[in-house]
C-alpha positions, 0 to 999 in steps of 0.5 A, spaced: 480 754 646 480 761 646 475 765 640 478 767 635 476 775 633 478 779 627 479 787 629 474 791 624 475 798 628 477 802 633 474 806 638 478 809 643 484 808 647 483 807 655 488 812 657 488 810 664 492 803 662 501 804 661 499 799 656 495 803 652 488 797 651 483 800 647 476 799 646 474 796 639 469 793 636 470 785 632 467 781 627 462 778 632 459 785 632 462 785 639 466 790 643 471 788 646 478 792 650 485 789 647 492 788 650 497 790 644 502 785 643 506 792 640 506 795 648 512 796 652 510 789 656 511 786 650 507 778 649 509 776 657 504 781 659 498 777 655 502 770 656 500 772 665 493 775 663 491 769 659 494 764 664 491 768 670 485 770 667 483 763 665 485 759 672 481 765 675 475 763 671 476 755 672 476 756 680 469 760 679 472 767 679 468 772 676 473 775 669 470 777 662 471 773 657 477 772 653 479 771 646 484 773 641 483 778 635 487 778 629 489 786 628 491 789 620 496 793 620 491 798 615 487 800 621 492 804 623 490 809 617 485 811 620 488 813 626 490 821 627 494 821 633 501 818 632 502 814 638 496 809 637 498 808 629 505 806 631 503 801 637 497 799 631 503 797 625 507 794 632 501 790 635 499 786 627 498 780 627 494 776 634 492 780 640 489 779 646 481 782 647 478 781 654 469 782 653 468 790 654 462 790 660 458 796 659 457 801 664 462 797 669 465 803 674 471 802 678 472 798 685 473 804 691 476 800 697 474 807 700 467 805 698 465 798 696 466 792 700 467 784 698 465 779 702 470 775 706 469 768 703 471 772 695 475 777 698 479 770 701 479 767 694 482 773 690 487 774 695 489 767 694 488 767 686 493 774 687 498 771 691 498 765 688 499 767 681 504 772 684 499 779 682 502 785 685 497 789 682 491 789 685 493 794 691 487 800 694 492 804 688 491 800 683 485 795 684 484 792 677 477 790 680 471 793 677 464 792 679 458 789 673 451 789 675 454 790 683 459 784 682 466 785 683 471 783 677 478 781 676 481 785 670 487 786 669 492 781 670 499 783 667 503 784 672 502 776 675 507 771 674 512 775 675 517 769 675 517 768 666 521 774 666 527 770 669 526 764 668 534 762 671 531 765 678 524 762 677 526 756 683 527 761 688 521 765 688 516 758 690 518 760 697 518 767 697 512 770 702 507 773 698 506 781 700 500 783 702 499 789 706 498 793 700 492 788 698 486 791 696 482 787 699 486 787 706 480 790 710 475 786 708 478 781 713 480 775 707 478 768 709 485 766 706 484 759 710 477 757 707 480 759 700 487 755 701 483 749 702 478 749 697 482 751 692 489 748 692 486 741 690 484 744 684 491 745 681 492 739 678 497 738 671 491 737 667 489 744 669 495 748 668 496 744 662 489 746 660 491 752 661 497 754 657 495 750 651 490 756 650 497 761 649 498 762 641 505 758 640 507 764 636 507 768 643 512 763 646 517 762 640 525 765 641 523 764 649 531 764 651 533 756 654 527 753 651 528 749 644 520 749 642 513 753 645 511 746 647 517 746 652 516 752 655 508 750 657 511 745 661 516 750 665 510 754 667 506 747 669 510 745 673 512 752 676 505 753 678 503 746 680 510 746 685 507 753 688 500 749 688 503 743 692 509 747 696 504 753 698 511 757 702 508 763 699 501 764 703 502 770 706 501 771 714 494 776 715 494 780 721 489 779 726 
């Protein structure tokens, strides 16, 4: 289960994201960065990051920690700049905090470097979950103490986006040219081996319980959140056990 949070301030907004996040600080006395329900993404892009984000850490990827954090509309009060009051009023109720590391800088592909074994397990994570936002222009991976983390994961599972459609992407190769990790000579291989036998329904069924029911409520061709947890299980255990997606890596 995820922790449950109350905002109790904002501090500053992190403008690099389309999304607007932000750095707040919760009742726990921690800092942390937040996904707005109220941001042009909408819930689907915090459904991706808690289903990505948490496979990541169950298969021993490094990614903060995540909770979900209550956020009152009255925050937005004290807010002068217009555009972060409206995303505040829109954004009441339950958002999505990642842990906010301190002093973390940016992944530079032009000047960091991964391990192939690591480089290997990302890269089967991110195509795995369909990631296609981790590219040398977008590495959405930062460096804490000197180890690389996995941050920002939004953009994955592009196939809840239509849900009709979603069978015909099981197949559909991975593209992994603009990968960020491309150069430091990924052992794909190795990853496929060790960690496509952990995909299993109790997993993925672990996983999507941690979504909120209300961020799954009104999904079109889904009678009850209950129903759209098992699409997504059983979506992603067929890409587990049907890995026709795995990209061809040059030599």
């Amino acid at each position: 289960m995820l922790h449950n949070l109350t905002l109790t301030r904002y501090i500053a907004p992190l403008r690099e994201g389309g999304s607007l996040p932000a750095i707040v600080e919760a009742d726990d006395l921690g800092t942390y960065v937040i996904k707005f329900t109220g941001a042009g993404q909408g819930r689907k892009a915090l459904i991706a990051e808690i289903i990505t984000g948490e496979l990541a850490r169950r298969l021993d990827l490094p990614v903060p920690e995540l909770a979900l954090i209550h956020l009152d509309p009255l925050i937005a009060r004290a807010e002068p700049d217009p555009e972060i009051q409206e995303l505040l009023r829109a954004s009441a109720g339950l958002n999505l905090a990642m842990d906010y590391l301190p002093h973390s800088i940016g992944y530079d592909p032009t000047t960091h470097t991964t391990d192939p074994h690591l480089a290997g397990h990302i890269l089967w994570l991110d195509a795995y979950t369909n990631n296609v936002d981790r590219t040398w222009r977008n590495p959405n991976l930062i460096l804490w103490h000197r180890k690389p983390y996995l941050i920002d994961h939004g953009a994955s599972l592009i196939f809840h986006h239509n849900w009709p459609g979603a069978p015909a992407t099981l197949t559909r190769p991975y593209q992994a040219q603009d990968h960020v990790l491309i150069n430091d000579h990924p052992d794909l291989k190795a990853a496929d081996t060790a960690l496509a036998p952990r995909i299993t329904h109790d997993l993925l069924t672990e996983v999507t319980r941690l979504i909120p029911d209300q961020w799954l409520t009104d999904e079109p061709g889904f009678p009850t959140p209950d129903d759209v947890r098992t699409a997504y299980t059983d979506h992603l255990l067929a890409r587990a056990t049907n890995r026709a997606w795995l990209p061809e890596l040059p030599r």
